[in-house]
mmCIF file of the C-alpha atoms, coordinates in Angstrom:
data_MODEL
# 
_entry.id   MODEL 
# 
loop_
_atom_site.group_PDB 
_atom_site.id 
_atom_site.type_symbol 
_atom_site.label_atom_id 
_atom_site.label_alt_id 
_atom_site.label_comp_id 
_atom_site.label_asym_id 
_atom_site.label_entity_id 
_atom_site.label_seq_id 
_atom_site.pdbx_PDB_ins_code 
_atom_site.Cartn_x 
_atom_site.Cartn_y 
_atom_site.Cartn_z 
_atom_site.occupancy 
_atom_site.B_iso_or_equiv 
_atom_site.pdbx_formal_charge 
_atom_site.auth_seq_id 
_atom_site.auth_comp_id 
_atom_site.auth_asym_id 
_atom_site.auth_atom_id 
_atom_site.pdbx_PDB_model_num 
ATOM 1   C CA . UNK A 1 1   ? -12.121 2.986   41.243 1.00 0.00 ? 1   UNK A CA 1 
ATOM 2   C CA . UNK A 1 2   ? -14.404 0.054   39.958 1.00 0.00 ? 2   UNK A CA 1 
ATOM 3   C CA . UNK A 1 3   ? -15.298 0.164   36.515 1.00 0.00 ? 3   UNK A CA 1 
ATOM 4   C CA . UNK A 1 4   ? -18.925 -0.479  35.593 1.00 0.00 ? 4   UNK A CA 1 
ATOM 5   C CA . UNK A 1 5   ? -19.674 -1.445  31.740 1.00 0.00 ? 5   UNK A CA 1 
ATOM 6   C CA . UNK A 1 6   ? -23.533 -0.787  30.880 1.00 0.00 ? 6   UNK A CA 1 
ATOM 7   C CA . UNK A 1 7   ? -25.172 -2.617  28.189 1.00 0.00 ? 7   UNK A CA 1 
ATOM 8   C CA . UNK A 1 8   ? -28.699 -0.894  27.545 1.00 0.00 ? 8   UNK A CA 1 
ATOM 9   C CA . UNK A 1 9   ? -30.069 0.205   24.627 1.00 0.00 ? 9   UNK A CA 1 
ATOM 10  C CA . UNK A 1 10  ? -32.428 1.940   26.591 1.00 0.00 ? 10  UNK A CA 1 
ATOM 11  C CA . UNK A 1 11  ? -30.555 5.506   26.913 1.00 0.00 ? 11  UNK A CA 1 
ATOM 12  C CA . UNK A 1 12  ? -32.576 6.612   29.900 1.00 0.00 ? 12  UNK A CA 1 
ATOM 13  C CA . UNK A 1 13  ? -32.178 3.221   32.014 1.00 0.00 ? 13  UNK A CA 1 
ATOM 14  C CA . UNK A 1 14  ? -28.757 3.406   31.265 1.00 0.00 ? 14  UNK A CA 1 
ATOM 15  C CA . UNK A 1 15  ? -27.619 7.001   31.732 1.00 0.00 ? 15  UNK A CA 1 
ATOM 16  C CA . UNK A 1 16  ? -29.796 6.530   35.373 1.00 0.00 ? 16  UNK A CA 1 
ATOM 17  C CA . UNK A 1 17  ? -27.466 3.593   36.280 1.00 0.00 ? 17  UNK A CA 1 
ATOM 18  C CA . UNK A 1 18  ? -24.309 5.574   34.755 1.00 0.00 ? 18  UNK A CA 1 
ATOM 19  C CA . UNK A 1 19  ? -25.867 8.642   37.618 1.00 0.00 ? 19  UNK A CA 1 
ATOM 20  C CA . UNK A 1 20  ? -26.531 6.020   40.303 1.00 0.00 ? 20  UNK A CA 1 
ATOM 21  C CA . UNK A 1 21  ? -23.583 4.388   39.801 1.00 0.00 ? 21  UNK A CA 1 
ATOM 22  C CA . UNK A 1 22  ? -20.752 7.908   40.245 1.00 0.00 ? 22  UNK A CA 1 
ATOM 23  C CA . UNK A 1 23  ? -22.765 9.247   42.949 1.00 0.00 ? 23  UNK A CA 1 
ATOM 24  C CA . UNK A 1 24  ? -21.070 5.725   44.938 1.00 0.00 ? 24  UNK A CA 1 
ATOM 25  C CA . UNK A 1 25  ? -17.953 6.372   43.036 1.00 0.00 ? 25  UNK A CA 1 
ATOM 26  C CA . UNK A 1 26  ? -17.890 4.281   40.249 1.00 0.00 ? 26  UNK A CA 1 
ATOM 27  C CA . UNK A 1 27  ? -16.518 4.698   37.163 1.00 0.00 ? 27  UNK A CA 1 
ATOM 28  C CA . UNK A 1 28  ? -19.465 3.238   33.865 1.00 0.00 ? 28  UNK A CA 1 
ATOM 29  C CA . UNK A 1 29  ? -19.381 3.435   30.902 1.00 0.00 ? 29  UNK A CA 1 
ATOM 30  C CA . UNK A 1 30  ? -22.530 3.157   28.203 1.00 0.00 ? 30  UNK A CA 1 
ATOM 31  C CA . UNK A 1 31  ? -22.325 0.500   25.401 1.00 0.00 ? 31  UNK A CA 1 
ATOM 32  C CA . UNK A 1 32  ? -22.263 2.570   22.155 1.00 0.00 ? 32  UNK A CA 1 
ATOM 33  C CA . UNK A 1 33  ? -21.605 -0.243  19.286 1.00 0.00 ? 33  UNK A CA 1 
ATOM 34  C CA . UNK A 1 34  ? -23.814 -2.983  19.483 1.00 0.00 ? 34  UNK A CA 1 
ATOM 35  C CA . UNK A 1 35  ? -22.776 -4.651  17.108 1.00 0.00 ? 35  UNK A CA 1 
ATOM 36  C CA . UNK A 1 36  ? -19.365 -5.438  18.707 1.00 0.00 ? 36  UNK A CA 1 
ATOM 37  C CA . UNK A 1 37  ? -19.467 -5.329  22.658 1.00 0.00 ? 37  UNK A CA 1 
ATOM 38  C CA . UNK A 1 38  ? -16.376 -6.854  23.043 1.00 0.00 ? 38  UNK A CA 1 
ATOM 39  C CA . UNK A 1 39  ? -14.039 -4.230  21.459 1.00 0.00 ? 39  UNK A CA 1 
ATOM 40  C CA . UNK A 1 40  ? -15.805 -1.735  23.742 1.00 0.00 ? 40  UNK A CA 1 
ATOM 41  C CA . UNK A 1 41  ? -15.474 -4.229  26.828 1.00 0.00 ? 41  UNK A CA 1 
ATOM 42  C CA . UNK A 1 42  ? -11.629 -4.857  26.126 1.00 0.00 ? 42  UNK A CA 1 
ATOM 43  C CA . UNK A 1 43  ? -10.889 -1.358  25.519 1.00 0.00 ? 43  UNK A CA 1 
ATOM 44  C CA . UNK A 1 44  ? -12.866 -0.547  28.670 1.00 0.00 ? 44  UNK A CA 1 
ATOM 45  C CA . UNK A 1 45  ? -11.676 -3.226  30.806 1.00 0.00 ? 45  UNK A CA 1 
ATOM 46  C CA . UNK A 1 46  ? -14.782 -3.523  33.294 1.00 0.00 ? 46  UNK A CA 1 
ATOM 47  C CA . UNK A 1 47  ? -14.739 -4.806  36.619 1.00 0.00 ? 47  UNK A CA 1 
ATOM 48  C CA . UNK A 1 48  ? -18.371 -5.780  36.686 1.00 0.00 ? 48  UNK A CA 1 
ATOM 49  C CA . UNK A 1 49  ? -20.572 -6.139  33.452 1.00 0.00 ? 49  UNK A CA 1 
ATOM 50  C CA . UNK A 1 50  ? -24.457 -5.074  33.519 1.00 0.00 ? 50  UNK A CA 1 
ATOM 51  C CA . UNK A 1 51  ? -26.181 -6.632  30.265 1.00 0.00 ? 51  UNK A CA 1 
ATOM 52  C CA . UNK A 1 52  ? -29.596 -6.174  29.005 1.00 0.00 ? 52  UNK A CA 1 
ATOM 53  C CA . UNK A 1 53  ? -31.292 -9.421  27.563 1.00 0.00 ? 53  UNK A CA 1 
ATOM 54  C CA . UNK A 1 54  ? -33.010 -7.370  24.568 1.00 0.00 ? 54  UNK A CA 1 
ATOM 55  C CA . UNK A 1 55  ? -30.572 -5.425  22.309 1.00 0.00 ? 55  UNK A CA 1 
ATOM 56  C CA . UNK A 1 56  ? -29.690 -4.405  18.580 1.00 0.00 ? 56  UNK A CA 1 
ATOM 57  C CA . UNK A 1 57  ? -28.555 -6.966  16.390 1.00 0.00 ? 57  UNK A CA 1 
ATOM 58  C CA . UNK A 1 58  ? -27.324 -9.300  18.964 1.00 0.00 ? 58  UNK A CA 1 
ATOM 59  C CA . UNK A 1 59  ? -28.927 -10.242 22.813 1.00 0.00 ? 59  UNK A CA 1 
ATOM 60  C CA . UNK A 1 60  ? -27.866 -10.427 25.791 1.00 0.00 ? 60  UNK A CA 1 
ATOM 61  C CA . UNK A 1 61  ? -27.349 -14.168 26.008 1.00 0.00 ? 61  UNK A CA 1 
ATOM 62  C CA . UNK A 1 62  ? -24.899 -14.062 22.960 1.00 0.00 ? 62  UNK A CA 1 
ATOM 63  C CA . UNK A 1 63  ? -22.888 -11.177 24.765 1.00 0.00 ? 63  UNK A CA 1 
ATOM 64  C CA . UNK A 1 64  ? -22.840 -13.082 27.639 1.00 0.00 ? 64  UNK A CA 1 
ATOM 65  C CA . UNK A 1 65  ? -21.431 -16.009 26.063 1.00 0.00 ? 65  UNK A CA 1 
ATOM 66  C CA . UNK A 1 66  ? -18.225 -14.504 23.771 1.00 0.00 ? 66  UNK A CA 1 
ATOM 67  C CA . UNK A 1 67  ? -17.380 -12.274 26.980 1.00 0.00 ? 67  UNK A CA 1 
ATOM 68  C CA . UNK A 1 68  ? -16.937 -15.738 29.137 1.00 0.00 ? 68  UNK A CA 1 
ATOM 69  C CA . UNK A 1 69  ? -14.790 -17.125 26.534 1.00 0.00 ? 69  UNK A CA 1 
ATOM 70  C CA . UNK A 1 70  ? -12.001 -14.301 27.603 1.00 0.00 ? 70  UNK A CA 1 
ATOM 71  C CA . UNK A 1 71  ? -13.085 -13.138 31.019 1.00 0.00 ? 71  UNK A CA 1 
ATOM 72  C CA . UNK A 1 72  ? -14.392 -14.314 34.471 1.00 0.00 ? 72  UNK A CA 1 
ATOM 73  C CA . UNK A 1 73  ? -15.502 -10.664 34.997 1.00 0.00 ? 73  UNK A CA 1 
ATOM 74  C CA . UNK A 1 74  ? -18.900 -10.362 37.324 1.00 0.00 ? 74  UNK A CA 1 
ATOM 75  C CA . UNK A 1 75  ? -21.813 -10.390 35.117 1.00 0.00 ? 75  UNK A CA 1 
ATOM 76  C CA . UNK A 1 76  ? -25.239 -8.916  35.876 1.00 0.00 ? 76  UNK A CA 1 
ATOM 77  C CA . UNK A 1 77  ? -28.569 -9.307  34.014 1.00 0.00 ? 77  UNK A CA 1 
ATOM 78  C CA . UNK A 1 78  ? -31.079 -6.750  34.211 1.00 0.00 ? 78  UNK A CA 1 
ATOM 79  C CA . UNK A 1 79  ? -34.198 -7.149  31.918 1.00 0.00 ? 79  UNK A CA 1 
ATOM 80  C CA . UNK A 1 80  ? -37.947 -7.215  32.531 1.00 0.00 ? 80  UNK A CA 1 
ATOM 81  C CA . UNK A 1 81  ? -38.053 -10.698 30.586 1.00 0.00 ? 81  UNK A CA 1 
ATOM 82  C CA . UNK A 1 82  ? -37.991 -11.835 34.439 1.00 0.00 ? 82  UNK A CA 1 
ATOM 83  C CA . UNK A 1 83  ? -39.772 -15.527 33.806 1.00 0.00 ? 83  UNK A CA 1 
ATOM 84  C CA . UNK A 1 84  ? -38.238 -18.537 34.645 1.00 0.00 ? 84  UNK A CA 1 
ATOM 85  C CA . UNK A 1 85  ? -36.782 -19.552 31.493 1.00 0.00 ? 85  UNK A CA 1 
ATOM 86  C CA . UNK A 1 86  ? -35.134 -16.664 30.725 1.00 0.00 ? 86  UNK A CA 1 
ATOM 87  C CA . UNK A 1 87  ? -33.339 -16.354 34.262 1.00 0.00 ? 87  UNK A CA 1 
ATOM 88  C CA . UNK A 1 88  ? -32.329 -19.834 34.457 1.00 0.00 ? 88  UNK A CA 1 
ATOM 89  C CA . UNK A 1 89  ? -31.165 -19.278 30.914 1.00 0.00 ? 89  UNK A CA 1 
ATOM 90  C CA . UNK A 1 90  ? -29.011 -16.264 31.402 1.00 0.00 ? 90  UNK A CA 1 
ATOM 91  C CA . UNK A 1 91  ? -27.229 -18.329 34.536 1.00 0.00 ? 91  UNK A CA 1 
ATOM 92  C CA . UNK A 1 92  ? -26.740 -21.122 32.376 1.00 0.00 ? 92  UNK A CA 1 
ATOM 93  C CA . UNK A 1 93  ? -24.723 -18.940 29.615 1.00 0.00 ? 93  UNK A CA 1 
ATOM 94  C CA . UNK A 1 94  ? -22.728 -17.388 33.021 1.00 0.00 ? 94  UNK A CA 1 
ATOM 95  C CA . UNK A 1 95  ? -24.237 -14.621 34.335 1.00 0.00 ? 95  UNK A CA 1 
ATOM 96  C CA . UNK A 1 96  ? -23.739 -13.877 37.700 1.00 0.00 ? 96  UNK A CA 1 
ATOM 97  C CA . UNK A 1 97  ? -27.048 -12.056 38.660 1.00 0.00 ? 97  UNK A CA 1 
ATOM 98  C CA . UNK A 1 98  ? -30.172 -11.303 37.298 1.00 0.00 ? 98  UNK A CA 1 
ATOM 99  C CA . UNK A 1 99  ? -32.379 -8.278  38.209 1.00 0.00 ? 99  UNK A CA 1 
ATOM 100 C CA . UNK A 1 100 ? -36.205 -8.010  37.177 1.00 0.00 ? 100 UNK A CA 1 
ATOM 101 C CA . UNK A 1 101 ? -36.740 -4.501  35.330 1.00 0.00 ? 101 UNK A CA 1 
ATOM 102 C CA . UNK A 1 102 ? -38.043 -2.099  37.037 1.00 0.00 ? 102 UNK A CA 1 
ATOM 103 C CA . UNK A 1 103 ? -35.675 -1.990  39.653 1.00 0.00 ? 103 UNK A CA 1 
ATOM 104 C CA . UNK A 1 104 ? -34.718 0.344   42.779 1.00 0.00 ? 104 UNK A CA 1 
ATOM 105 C CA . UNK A 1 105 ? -31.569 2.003   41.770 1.00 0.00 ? 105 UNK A CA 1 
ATOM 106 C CA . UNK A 1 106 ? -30.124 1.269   45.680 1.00 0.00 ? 106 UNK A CA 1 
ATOM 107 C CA . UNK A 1 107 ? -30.763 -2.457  45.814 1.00 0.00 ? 107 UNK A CA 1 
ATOM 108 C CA . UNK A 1 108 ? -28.835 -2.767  42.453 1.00 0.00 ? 108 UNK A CA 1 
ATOM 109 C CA . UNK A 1 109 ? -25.931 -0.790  43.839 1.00 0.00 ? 109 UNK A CA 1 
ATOM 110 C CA . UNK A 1 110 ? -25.642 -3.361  46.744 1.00 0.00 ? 110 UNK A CA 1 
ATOM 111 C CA . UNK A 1 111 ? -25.937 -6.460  44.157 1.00 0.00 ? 111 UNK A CA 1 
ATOM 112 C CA . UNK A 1 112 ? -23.003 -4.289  42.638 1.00 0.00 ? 112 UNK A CA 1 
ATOM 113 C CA . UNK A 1 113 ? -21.351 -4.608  45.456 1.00 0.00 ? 113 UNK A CA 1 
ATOM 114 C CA . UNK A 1 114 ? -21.519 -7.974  46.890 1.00 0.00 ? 114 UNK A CA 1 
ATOM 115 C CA . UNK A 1 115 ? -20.490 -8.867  43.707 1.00 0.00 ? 115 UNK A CA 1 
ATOM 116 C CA . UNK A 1 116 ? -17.712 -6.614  43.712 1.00 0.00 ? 116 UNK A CA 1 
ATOM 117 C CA . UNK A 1 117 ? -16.362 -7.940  46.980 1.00 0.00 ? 117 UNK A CA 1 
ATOM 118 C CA . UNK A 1 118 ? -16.784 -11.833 46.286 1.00 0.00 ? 118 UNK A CA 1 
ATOM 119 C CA . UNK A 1 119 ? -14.577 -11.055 43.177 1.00 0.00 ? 119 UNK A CA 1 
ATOM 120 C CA . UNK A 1 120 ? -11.862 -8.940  43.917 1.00 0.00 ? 120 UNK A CA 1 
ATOM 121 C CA . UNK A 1 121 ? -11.590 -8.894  47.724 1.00 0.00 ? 121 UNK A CA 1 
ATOM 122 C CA . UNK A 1 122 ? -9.597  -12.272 46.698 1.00 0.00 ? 122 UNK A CA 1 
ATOM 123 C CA . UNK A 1 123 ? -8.089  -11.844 43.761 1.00 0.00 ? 123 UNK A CA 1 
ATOM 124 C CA . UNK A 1 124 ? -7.340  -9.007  41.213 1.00 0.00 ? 124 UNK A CA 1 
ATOM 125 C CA . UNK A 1 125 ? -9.209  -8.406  38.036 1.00 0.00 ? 125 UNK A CA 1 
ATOM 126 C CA . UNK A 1 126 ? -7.894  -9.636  34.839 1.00 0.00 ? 126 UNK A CA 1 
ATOM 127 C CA . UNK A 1 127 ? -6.897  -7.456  32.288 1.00 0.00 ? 127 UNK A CA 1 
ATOM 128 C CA . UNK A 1 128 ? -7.950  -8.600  28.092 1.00 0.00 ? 128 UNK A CA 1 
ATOM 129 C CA . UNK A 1 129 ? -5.993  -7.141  25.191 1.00 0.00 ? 129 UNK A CA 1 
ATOM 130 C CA . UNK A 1 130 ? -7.729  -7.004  22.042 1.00 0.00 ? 130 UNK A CA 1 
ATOM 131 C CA . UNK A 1 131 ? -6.553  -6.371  18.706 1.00 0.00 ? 131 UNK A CA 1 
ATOM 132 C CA . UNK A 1 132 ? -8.586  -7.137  15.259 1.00 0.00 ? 132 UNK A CA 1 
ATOM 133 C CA . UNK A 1 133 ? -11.302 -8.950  16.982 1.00 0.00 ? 133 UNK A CA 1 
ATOM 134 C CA . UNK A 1 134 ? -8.438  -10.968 18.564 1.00 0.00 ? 134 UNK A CA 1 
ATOM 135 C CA . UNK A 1 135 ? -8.454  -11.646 22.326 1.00 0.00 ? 135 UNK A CA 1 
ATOM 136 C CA . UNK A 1 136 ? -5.114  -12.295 24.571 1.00 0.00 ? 136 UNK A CA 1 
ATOM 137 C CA . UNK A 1 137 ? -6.252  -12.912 28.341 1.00 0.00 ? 137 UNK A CA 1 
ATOM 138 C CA . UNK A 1 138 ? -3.644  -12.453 30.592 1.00 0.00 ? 138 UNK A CA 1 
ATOM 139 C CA . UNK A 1 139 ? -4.874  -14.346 33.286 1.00 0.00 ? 139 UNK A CA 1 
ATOM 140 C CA . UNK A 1 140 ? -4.411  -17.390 31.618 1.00 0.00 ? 140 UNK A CA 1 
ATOM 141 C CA . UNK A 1 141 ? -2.539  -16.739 28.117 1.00 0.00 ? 141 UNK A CA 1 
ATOM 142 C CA . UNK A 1 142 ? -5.357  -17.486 26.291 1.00 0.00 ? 142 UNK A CA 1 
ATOM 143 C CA . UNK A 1 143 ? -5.289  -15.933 22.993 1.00 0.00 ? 143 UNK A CA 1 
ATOM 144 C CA . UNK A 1 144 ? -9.199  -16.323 21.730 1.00 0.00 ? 144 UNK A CA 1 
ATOM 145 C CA . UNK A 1 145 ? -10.944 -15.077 17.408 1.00 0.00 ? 145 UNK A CA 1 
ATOM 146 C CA . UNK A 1 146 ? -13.187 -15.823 16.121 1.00 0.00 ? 146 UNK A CA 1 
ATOM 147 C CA . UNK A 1 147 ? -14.442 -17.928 19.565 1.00 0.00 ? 147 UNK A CA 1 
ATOM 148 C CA . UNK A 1 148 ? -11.640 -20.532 18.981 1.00 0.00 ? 148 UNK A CA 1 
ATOM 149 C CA . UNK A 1 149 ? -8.440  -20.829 20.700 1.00 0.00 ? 149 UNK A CA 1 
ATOM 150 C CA . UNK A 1 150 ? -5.277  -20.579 19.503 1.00 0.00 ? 150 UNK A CA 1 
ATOM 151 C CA . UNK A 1 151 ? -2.690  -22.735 21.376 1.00 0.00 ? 151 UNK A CA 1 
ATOM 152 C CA . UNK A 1 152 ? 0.360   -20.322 22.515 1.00 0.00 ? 152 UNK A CA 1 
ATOM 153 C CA . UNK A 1 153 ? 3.930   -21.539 23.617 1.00 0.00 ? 153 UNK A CA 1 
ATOM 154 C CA . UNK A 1 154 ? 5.344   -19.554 26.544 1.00 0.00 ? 154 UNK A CA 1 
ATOM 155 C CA . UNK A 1 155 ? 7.714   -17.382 24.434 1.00 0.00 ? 155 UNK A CA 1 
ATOM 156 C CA . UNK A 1 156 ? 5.015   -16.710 21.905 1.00 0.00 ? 156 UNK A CA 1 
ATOM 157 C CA . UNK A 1 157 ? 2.326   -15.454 24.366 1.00 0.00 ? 157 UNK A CA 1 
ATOM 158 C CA . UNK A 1 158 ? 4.798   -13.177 26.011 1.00 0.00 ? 158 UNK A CA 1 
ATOM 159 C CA . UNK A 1 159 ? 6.289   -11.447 22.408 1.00 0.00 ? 159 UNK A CA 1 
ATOM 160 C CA . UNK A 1 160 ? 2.466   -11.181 21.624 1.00 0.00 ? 160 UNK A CA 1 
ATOM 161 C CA . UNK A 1 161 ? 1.759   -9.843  24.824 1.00 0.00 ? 161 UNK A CA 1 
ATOM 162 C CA . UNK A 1 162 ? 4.515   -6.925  24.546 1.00 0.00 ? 162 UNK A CA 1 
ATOM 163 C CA . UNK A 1 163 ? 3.703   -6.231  21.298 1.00 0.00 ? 163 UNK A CA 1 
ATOM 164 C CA . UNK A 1 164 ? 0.193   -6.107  21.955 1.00 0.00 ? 164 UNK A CA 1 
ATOM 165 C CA . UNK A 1 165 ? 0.625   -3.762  25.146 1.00 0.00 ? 165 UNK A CA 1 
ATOM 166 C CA . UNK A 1 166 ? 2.717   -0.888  23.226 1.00 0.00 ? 166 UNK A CA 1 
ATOM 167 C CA . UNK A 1 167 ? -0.040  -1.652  20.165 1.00 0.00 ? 167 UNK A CA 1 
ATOM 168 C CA . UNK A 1 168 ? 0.842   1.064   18.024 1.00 0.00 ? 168 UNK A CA 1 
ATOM 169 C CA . UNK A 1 169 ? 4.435   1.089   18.660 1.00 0.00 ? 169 UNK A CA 1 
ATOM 170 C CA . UNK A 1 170 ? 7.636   -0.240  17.372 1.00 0.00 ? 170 UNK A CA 1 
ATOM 171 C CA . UNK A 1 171 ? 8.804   -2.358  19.411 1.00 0.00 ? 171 UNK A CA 1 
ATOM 172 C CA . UNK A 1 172 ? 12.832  -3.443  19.502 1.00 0.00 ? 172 UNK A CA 1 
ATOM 173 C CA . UNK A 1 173 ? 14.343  -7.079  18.474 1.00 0.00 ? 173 UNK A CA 1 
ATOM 174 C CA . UNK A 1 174 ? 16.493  -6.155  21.846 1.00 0.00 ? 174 UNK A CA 1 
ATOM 175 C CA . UNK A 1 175 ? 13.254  -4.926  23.928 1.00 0.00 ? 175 UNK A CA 1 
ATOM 176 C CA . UNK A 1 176 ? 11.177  -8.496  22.980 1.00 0.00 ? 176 UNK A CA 1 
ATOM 177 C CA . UNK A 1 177 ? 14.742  -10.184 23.983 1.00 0.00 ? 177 UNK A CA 1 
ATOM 178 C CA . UNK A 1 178 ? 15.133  -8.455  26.961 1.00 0.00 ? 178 UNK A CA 1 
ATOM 179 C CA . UNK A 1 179 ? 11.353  -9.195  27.995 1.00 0.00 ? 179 UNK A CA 1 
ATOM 180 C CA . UNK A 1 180 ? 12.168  -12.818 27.534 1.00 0.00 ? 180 UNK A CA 1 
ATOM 181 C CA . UNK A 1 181 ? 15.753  -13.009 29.113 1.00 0.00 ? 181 UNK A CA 1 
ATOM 182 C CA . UNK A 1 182 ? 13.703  -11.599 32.174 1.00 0.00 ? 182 UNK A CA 1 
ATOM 183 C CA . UNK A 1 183 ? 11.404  -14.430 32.386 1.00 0.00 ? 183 UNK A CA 1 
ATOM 184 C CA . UNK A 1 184 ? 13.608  -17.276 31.429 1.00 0.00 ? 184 UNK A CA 1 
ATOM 185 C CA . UNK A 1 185 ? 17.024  -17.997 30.390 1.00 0.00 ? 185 UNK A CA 1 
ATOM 186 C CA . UNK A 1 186 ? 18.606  -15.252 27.327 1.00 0.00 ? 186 UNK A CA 1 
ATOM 187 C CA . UNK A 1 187 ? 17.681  -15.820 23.855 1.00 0.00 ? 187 UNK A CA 1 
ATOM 188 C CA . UNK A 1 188 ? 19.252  -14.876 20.941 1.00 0.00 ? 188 UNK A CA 1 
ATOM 189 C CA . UNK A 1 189 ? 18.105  -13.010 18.181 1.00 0.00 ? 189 UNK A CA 1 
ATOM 190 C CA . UNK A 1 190 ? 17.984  -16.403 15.854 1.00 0.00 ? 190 UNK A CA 1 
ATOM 191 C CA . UNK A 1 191 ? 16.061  -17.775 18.183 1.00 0.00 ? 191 UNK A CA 1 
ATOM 192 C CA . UNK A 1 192 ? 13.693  -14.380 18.739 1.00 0.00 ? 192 UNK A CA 1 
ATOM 193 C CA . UNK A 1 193 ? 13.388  -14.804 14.791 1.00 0.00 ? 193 UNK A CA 1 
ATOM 194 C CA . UNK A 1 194 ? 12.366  -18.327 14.936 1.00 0.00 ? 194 UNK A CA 1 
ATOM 195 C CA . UNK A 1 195 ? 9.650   -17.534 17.745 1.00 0.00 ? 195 UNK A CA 1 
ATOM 196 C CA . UNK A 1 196 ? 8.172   -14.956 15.921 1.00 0.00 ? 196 UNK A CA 1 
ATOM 197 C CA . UNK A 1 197 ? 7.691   -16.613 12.616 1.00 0.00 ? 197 UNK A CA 1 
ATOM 198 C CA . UNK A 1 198 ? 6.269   -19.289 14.602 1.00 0.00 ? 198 UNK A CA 1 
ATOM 199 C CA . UNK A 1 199 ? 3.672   -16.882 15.854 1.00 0.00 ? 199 UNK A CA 1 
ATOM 200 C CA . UNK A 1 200 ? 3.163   -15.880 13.099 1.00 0.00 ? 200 UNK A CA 1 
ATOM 201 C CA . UNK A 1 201 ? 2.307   -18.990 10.916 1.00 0.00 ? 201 UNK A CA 1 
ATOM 202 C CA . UNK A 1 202 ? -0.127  -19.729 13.761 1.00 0.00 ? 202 UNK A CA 1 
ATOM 203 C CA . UNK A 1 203 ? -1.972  -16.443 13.252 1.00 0.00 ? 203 UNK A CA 1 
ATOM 204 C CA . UNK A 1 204 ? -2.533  -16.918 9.735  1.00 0.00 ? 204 UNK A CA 1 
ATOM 205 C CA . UNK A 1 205 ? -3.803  -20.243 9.528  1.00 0.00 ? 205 UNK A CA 1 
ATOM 206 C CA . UNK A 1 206 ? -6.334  -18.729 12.095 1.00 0.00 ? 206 UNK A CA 1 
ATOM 207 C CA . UNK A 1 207 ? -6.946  -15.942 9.892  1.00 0.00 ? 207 UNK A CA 1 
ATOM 208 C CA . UNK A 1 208 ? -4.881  -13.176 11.604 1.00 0.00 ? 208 UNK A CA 1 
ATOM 209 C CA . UNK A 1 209 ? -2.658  -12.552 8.468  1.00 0.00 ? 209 UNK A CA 1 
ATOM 210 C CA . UNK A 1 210 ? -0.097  -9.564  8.904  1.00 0.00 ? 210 UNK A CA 1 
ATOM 211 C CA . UNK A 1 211 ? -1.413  -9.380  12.641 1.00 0.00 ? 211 UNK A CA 1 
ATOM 212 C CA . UNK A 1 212 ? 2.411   -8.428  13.366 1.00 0.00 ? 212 UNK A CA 1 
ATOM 213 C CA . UNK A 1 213 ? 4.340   -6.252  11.186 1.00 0.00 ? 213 UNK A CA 1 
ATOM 214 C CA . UNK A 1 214 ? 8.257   -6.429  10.800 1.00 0.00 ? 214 UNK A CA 1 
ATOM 215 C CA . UNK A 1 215 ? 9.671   -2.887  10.650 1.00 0.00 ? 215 UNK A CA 1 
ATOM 216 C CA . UNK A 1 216 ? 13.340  -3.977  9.285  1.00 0.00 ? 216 UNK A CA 1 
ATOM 217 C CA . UNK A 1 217 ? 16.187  -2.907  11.156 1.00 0.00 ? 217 UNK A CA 1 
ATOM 218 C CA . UNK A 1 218 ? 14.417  -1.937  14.212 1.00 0.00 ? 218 UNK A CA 1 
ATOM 219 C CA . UNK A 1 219 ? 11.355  -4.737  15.552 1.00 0.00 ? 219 UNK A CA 1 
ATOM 220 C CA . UNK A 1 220 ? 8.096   -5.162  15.299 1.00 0.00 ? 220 UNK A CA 1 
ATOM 221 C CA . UNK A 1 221 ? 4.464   -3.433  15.552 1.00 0.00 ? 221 UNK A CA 1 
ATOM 222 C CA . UNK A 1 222 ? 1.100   -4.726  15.577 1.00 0.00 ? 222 UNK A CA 1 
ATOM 223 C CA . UNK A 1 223 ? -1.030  -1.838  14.489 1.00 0.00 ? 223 UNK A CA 1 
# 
């Protein structure tokens, strides 16, 4: 099931799109904390984004710019700021689509749609972990905060990627060894020691202190 992310302040636009959008089967969600899309979005994990232009605290434009520093995901405009300038403007900062407010609920479904199909038909969708404002796309093993970049070796992306999908959870020295044995040739647990406090001196100096958490004797958590 496609997962729709709505981003209207408006209740009643929105909950009429959430409506339209399970009577064809989709799965949407409604924006709640507009002050920090993102977390919602990578918590969510959307297929296809629909974003308002006028919201609380920050617009559409600046949503649509921090989610295409982690994502490729199928954005959607809908706003009755329908000029010129403001549509070129939102396909300038990525946007996919833009649909003038008011709008029939079926022709929206269909721009849904095509959308849907032109991105996944080909390729599946990528999945974003997020953690402290912290962004690890695992399309590309980017990890993004803050809107910069921080540069990842192989072995660190994948510890931070296990860690970060069992967030919450211990995980074992001989679980993050076995993860990387399976990729590429066996490490041992000097090295795994050596990767990690790597990791972690790069996560500090981008302002990510105690990001991972050694619990001594059995791994490590991020929590």
């Amino acid at each position: 099931m496609y997962k729709l992310l709505i981003v209207e302040d408006d209740i009643g636009i929105a909950t009429a799109i959430k409506n339209q959008a399970k009577a064809w089967d989709f799965d949407a969600h409604i924006v709640e904390n507009f002050r920090n899309v993102l977390t919602e979005y990578a918590e969510y994990q959307p297929h296809i984004v629909l974003l308002d232009i006028s919201l609380p605290f920050f617009d559409g434009y600046y949503w649509c710019g921090e989610i295409r520093k982690i994502s490729k995901v199928p954005i959607i405009f809908i706003s009755s700021a329908s000029d010129n300038m403001n549509i070129v403007m939102a396909m300038n900062m990525g946007a996919d689509d833009f649909i003038a407010k008011p709008f029939d609920g079926s022709v929206l479904i269909a721009k849904i749609q095509a959308l849907l199909r032109r991105a996944y038909d080909f390729a599946a969708g990528v999945p974003v972990l997020e953690h402290r404002g912290a962004f690890l796309n695992t399309g590309d093993g980017t990890l993004i905060y803050n809107g910069e970049n921080i540069p990842l070796s192989k072995n660190e992306y994948r510890i931070l990627l296990c860690l970060m999908e069992n967030k919450g959870k211990t995980v074992s020295r001989e679980k993050l060894m076995e993860r990387l044995w399976k990729t590429e040739s066996f490490i041992d647990e000097n090295t795994l020691t050596v990767n990690v406090n790597r990791l972690r001196k790069k996560l500090d100096a981008a302002e990510l202190e105690s990001f991972i958490t050694t619990k001594f004797g059995i791994g490590y958590i991020v929590e």
